[in-house]
Each structure stands twice: as structure tokens, then as C-alpha cells.
C-alpha positions in Angstrom: -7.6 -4.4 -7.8 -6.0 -7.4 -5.5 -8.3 -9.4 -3.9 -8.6 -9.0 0.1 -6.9 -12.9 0.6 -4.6 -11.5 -1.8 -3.3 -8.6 -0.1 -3.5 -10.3 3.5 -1.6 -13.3 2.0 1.3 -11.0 1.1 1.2 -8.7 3.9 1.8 -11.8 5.6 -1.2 -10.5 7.9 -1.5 -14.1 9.9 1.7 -14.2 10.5 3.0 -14.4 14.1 0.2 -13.8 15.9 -0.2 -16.3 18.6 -1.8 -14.2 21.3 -5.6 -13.5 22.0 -5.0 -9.6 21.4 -2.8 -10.4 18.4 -5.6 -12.7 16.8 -7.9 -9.9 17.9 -5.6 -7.0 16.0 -5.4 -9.2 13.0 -9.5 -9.3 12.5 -9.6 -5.2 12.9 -6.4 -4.9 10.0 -8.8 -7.0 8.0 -12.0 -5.6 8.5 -10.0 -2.2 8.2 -8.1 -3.6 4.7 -11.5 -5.2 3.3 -13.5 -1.3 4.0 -10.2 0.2 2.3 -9.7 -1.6 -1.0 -9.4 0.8 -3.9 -10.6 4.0 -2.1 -8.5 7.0 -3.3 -6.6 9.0 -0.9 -5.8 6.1 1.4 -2.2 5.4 -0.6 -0.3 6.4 2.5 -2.0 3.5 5.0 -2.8 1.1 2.2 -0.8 0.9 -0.7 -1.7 -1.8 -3.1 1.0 -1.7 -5.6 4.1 -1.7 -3.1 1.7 -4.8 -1.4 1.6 -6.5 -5.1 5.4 -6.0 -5.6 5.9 -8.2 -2.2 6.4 -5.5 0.1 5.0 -4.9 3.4 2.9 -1.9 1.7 0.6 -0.5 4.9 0.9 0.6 8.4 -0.3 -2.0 10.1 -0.9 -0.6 13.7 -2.9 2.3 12.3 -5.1 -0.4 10.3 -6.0 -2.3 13.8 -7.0 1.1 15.0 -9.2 1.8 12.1 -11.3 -1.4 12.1 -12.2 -0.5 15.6 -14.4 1.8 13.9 -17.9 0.4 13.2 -19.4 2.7 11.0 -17.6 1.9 7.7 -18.1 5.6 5.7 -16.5 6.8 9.2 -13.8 4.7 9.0 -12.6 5.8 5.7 -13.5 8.8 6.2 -10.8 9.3 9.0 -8.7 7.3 6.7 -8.5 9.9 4.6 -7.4 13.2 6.8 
């Protein structure tokens, strides 16, 4: 399994993001990313090979959504449906 700076380093996560609410998305795709890391059935928002191959590999507004959630087992759990 990639390691979080990993993933966020070829996602290009930090890229482009010069605003307040940009900065602000970026820290919920990572708190959403680092809760999402190897859990099954999460392929389709996070996918880990297509990220290692250099690809974009997740949906990235959908991830800033989910790391509004607090409640981490929430989180994933929505993740999942």
C-alpha cells in the first residue's frame, strides 16, 4: 500500500490551489485520502493502482466532501454505498 505523501504527491493534490477555500479543499481530500487507504470497496473514489501508474486515480471533489465528515467509521462508511 502507497504511502499517503505518496499518493498526494502523484495526484498532484497541492497543485494549483492558491485560494483560501482551495487550501481548505486540499486538507479535507487529505484527511479524506489518509481515512481511505487500503479499505476495500472504495476502488471507485480511491484507486490506488491507477494513482501508482501516474494517473489522476480518484474523484477529487467527492474526497473534499468526505473529509468534511468527522467521524472517521462514518466517513468510510458512506464511502462505501
Amino acid at each position: 500500500m502507497p504511502e499517503l505523501r505518496e499518493v498526494c504527491k502523484k495526484s498532484h493534490l497541492f497543485d494549483r490551489n492558491d485560494s483560501l477555500s482551495g487550501k481548505r479543499n486540499v486538507l479535507y481530500k487529505h484527511r479524506a485520502i489518509s481515512a481511505l487507504l487500503g479499505v476495500p470497496g472504495v476502488v471507485w473514489l480511491l484507486n490506488e493502482t491507477t494513482i501508482d501508474a501516474g494517473r489522476c486515480g480518484m474523484k477529487r471533489t467527492l474526497l473534499a466532501e468526505l473529509g468534511r465528515i468527522k467521524n472517521v467509521d462514518e466517513l468510510r462508511a458512506v464511502a462505501r454505498e
